[in-house]
N, C-alpha and C positions, 0 to 999 in steps of 0.2 A: 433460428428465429428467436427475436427474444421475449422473454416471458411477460404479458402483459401483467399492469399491476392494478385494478381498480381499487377507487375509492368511494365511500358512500356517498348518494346526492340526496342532502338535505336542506331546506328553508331554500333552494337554489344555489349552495355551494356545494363542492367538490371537499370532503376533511375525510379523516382518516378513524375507524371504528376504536372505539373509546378502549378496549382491549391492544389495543395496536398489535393486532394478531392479522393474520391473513389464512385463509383456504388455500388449497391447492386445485387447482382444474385438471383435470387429467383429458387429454385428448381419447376417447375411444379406440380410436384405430392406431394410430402411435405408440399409445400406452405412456406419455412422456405427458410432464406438466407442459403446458401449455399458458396458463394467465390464472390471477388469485385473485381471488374474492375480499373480502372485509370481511370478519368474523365481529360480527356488531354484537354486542348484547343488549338488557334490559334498560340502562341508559341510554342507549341508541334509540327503542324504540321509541324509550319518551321524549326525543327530541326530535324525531320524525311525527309522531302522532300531534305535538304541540305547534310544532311548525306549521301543519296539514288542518290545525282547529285554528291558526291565527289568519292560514290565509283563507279561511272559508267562506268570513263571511262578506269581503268586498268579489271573490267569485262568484257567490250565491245571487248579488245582488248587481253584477254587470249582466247588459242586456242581452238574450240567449242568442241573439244573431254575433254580437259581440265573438261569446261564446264559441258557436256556432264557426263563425271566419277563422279563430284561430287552430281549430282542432281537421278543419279544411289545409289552412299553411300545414298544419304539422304533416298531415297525409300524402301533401304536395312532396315533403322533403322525405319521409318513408320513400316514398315509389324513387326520387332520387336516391336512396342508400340501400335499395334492396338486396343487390346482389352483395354487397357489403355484410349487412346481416346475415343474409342465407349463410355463407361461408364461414361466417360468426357461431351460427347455432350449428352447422353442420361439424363443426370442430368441438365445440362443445360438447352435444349429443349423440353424435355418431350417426343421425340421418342422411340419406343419400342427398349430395347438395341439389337432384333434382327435383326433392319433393320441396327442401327447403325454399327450393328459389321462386317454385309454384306459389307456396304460402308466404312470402315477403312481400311476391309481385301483389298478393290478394291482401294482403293485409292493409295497405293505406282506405280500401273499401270501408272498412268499420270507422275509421273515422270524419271521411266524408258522409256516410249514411247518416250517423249519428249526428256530428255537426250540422246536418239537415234538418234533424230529428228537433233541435235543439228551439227552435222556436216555433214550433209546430204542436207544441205540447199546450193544452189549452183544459181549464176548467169547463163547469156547464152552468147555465141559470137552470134553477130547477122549479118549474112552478109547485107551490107545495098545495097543503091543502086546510093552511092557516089563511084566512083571511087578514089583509092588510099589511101584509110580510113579503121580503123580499130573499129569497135562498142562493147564493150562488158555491160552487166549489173551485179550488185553485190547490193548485200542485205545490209540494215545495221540497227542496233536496234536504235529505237526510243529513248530511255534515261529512264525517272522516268517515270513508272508507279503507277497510285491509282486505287486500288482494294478496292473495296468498298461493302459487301456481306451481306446476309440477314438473318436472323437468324435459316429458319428451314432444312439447310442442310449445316452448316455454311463452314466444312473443305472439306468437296467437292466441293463447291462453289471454293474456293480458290485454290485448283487446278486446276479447271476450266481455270482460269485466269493466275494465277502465273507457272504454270510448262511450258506452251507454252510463255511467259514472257521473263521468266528467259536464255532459252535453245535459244532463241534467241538473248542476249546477253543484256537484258535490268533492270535495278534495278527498288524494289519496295518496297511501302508503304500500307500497308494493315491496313484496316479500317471496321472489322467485325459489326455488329450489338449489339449496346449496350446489347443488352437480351442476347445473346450468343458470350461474346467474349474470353471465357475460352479457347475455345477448340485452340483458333488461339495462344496464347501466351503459351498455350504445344507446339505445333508444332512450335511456335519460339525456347523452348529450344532445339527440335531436333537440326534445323538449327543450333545454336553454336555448339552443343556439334560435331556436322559433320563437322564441319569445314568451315560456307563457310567464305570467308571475309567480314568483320565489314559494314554493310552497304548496304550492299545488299541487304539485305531482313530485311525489318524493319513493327514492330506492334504497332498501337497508338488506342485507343479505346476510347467513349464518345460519346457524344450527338451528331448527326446529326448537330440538327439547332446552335448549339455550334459551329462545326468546321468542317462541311460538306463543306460549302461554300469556307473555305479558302483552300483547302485542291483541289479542283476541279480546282479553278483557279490559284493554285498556278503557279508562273510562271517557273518554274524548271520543273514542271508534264508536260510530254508528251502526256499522253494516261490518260482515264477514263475509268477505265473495271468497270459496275456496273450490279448486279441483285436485284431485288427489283420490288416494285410497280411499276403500269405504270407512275402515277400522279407524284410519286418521279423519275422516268426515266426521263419525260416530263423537269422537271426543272432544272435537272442534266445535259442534253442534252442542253437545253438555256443555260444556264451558261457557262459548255464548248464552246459552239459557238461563244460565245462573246471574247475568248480568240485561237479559232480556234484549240483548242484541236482535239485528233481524238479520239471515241470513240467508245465501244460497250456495247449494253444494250441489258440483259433480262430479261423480263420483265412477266408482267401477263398472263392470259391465263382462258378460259373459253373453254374448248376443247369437241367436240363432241366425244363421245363414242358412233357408230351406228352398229345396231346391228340388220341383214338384217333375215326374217324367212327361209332361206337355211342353218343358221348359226347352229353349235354345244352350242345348248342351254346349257349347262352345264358348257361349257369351258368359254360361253358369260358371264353366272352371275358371274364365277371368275375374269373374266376380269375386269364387273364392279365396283363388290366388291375392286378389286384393283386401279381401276381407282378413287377412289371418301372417300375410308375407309381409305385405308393404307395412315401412317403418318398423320392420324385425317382431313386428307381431305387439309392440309397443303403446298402444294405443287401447282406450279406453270401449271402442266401437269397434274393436278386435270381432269379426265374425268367426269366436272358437270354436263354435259348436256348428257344423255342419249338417245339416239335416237332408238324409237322400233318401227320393221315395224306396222302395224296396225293387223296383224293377230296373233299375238304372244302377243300381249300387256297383256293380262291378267296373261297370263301360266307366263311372264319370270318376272311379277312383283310378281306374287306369291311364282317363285321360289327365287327371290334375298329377298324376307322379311324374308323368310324362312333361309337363309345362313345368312345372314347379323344379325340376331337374333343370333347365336350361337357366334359371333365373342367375343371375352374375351376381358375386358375391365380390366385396373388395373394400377399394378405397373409397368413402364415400361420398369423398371431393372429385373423384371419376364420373364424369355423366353418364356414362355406360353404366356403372354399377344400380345395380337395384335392391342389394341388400347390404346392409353395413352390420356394422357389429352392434352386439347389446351394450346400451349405455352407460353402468355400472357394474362395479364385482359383485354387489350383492345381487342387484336382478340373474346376472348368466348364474351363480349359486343357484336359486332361485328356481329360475327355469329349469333347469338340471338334474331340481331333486325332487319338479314335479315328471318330470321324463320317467325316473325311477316309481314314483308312486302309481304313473299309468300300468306301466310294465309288472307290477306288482299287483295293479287293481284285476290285471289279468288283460287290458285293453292289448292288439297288435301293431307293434309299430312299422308301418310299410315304406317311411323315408325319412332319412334322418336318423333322430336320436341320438346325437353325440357331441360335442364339439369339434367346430370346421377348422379341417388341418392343410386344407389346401394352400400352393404356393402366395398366391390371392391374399391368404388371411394370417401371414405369418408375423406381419408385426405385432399384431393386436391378440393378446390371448380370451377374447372377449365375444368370438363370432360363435355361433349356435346354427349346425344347418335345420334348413327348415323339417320340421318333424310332422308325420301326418300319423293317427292311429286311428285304427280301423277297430270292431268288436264291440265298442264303446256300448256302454249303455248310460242312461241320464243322470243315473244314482250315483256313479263314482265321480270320486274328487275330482278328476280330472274335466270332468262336464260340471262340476258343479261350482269350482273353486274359480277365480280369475288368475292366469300365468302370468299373463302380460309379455310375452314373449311367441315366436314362432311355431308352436305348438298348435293342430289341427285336431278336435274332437270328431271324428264322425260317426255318425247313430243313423240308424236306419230307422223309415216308419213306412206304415203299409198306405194309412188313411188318412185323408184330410183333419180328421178330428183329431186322430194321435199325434200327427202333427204341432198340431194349435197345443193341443196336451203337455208334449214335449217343450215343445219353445217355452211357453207359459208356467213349468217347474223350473224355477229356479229365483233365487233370492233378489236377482240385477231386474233391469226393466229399459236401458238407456236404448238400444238400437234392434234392427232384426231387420232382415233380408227374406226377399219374398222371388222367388224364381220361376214363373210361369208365362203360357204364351194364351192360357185362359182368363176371360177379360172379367168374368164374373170370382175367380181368385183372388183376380190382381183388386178388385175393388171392395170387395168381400170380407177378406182377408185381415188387412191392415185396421179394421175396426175393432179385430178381436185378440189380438196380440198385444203385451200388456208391454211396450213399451214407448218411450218420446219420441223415437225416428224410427220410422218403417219405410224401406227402399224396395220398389218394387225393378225387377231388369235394372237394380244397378248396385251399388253400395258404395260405404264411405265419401259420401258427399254432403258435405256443410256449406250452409249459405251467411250471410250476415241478414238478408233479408228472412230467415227461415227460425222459427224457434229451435232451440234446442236444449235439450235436458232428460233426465229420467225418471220413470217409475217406481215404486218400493226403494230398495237401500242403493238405486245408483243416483240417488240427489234430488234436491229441493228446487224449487225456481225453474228458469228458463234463462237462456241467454240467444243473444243475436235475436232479430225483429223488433217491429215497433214494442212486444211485448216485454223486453228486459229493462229498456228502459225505463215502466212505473214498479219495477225492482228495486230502483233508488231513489224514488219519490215517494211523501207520503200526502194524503189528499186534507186538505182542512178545509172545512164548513163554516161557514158565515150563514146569520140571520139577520137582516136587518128589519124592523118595525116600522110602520110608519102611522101605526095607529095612533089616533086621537086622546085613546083611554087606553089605560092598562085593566084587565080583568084582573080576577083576585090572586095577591102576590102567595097565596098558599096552595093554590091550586096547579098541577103542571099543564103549561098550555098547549 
């Protein structure tokens, strides 16, 4: 097959990054280039950010149903390219192509919602409590947005960001993860071929510490939408500050899966299996932390070795397969040497723990079977850090409160799993657990209608529902007068 070659899309042309350098994409599972990126730097992004300030303000100012129809067409043409991208990002990432075809088929969703969203957004009159004065308020979009997204959910990410964006009437510059920037400059060619105007939606790809920075403080950029690490949040967040940007971050996550003995054990080991396996443990809503009451602990670690054993490991373009390889060499590193830290912490490893050598996984030196360790207690690295890989913490607790205790130590706040068949738990519960998404009987499930985001250090903001969207607007106030006389101009009235 031969190697694909992208180019940057900017002002609505297709040119070549001012470096006239290129990346290499490596396939996951292959281990072979597969398609190159742009290596853009600091003049890139200034002609991405300028392009994205010139077209902002005849966007700003067409009417939001306008708006509105074209980000509908573009949705129309996603659902027609889905299985295209799926296979795109499954090559890219290493995800199995049957989560990715789940999430391409769902992805046109964000921006039909949004395109709905789009003239629906309304100020209020506010009666005040000035005499012979008129208040009303109106929305209005912020300007340039950078979208900045992480590699192992790359065009979902981006919708995250950019449909609630756009439908508020703001231009942007997208800035996907070097490892997986294919999928974003396919979904630039939709954007032309739908029509939107030159500038609006623009793709530059490369190095972080290359052109991370100029691109965050650029002075045109309004907003900084980013998902990533906490530590690259942390400095992306400084940076914006210093130029008083406004931002949202989401971020990591070390999320408790608990999992109470009134619970349907059966439905629990699916959940966890899903919480900590699916997408190779890659995910930000990673349920690592297992939390089993103490009277169950034996039966449900027996039953989840037993499930978590049958899971098919392989090619990830296989529909059968369920687990593919870790996406990069630095994450399998990575994962690998927190395996040795658990094992060190004194934690017991009951499956796993090594790298998969099976017939299955021979091309790819990149697969990690799934690992579960047992003994765990909350305080080691391994429960307290994020892997980000297939890596299973479990911790025992006796009582509902040590529970909530346990869950509730630890630095992240983005998700938690709640496993009971008691109704005063399930409703109880989730009020007192300190993070954005609480799943009761079920886990890892995202809506576009649904907010999402986190507590303490896993981010700022919210994305998907009507609420991300006054994310990229800001409200301005109007007074109008209608009095007769002016009272005295030294007085505040």
């Amino acid at each position: 097959m031969a190697i694909k070659k992208y180019q940057l899309f900017i002002d609505g042309k297709w040119q070549d990054p001012s470096t006239l350098q290129w990346i290499d994409s490596v396939d996951p599972f292959t281990n072979k280039v597969w398609s190159q990126i742009p290596r853009a730097n600091n003049e890139d992004v200034n002609k991405a950010c300028d392009a994205a300030h010139r077209a902002f303000p005849s966007w700003a100012k067409m009417l939001p149903n306008q708006r509105g129809a074209l980000m509908r067409k573009l949705a129309d043409k996603l659902a027609e390219k889905a299985e295209h991208l799926a296979e795109i990002e499954s090559r890219d990432n290493g995800k199995i192509i049957a989560e990715m075809l789940a999430q391409m088929h769902y992805l046109p969703n964000y921006f039909y919602y949004y395109g709905g969203l789009a003239d629906t957004i309304s100020g209020e009159v506010i009666t005040v409590d000035k005499p012979h004065h008129l208040a009303y308020t109106e929305y209005e979009p912020l300007g340039v947005v950078a979208t900045i997204t992480a590699w192992n959910s790359p065009l979902m990410q981006v919708a995250f960001k950019i449909a609630p964006a756009l439908a508020a009437g703001n231009t942007v510059v997208i800035k996907p993860s070097e490892f997986t920037s294919s999928s974003a400059f396919e979904f630039a060619k939709i954007v032309e071929a739908v029509g939107f105007p030159a500038g609006v939606v623009n793709v530059i790809s490369g190095y972080g510490s290359e052109m991370g920075s100029a691109l965050i403080t650029h002075p045109k950029v309004a907003k900084v939408g980013f998902t990533g690490g906490t530590a690259t949040g942390a400095a992306i967040y400084s940076e914006a500050a210093k130029h008083l940007k406004k931002v949202s971050l989401e971020l990591g996550g070390k999320s408790p899966n608990i999992v109470f003995a009134d619970a349907d054990l059966d439905n629990a080991v699916q959940g966890a299996v899903s919480g900590i396996f699916a997408a190779s443990g890659q995910t930000c809503i990673a349920g690592s932390r297992l939390l089993l009451q103490e009277s169950i602990h034996d039966e449900f670690v027996a039953k989840l070795i037993d499930f978590a054993k049958q899971a098919k490991m392989g090619n990830p373009m296989d529909k059968n397969t369920q687990i593919g390889p870790v996406t990069t060499p630095s994450q399998y590193e990575r994962i690998l040497s927190y395996i040795k830290i658990a094992e060190d912490e004194g934690a017991k490893c009951v499956l796993g723990g090594k790298p998969a050598n099976g017939k299955e996984c021979e091309n790819s030196p990149w697969f990690i079977e799934p690992t579960i360790f047992i003994n765990v207690t909350n305080n080691m690295r391994i429960a307290q850090e994020e892997v980000f890989g297939p890596v299973l913490s479990v911790i025992k607790f006796k009582t509902v409160e040590e529970a909530i205790a346990i869950a509730n130590d630890i630095q992240f706040g983005l998700a938690a799993g709640i496993w009971t068949q008691d109704i005063k738990k399930a409703i109880e519960l989730p009020k007192v657990i300190k993070a954005g998404t609480v799943w009761v009987n079920t886990y890892r499930m995202v809506s576009y209608l649904v907010p999402f985001g986190g507590y303490k250090n896993s981010g700022i903001g919210r994305e998907n529902g009507i609420n991300a969207i006054y994310d990229y607007l800001q409200v301005k106030s109007t007074f109008i007068s209608t009095a007769q006389t002016n009272t005295s101009p030294f007085v505040l009235k």
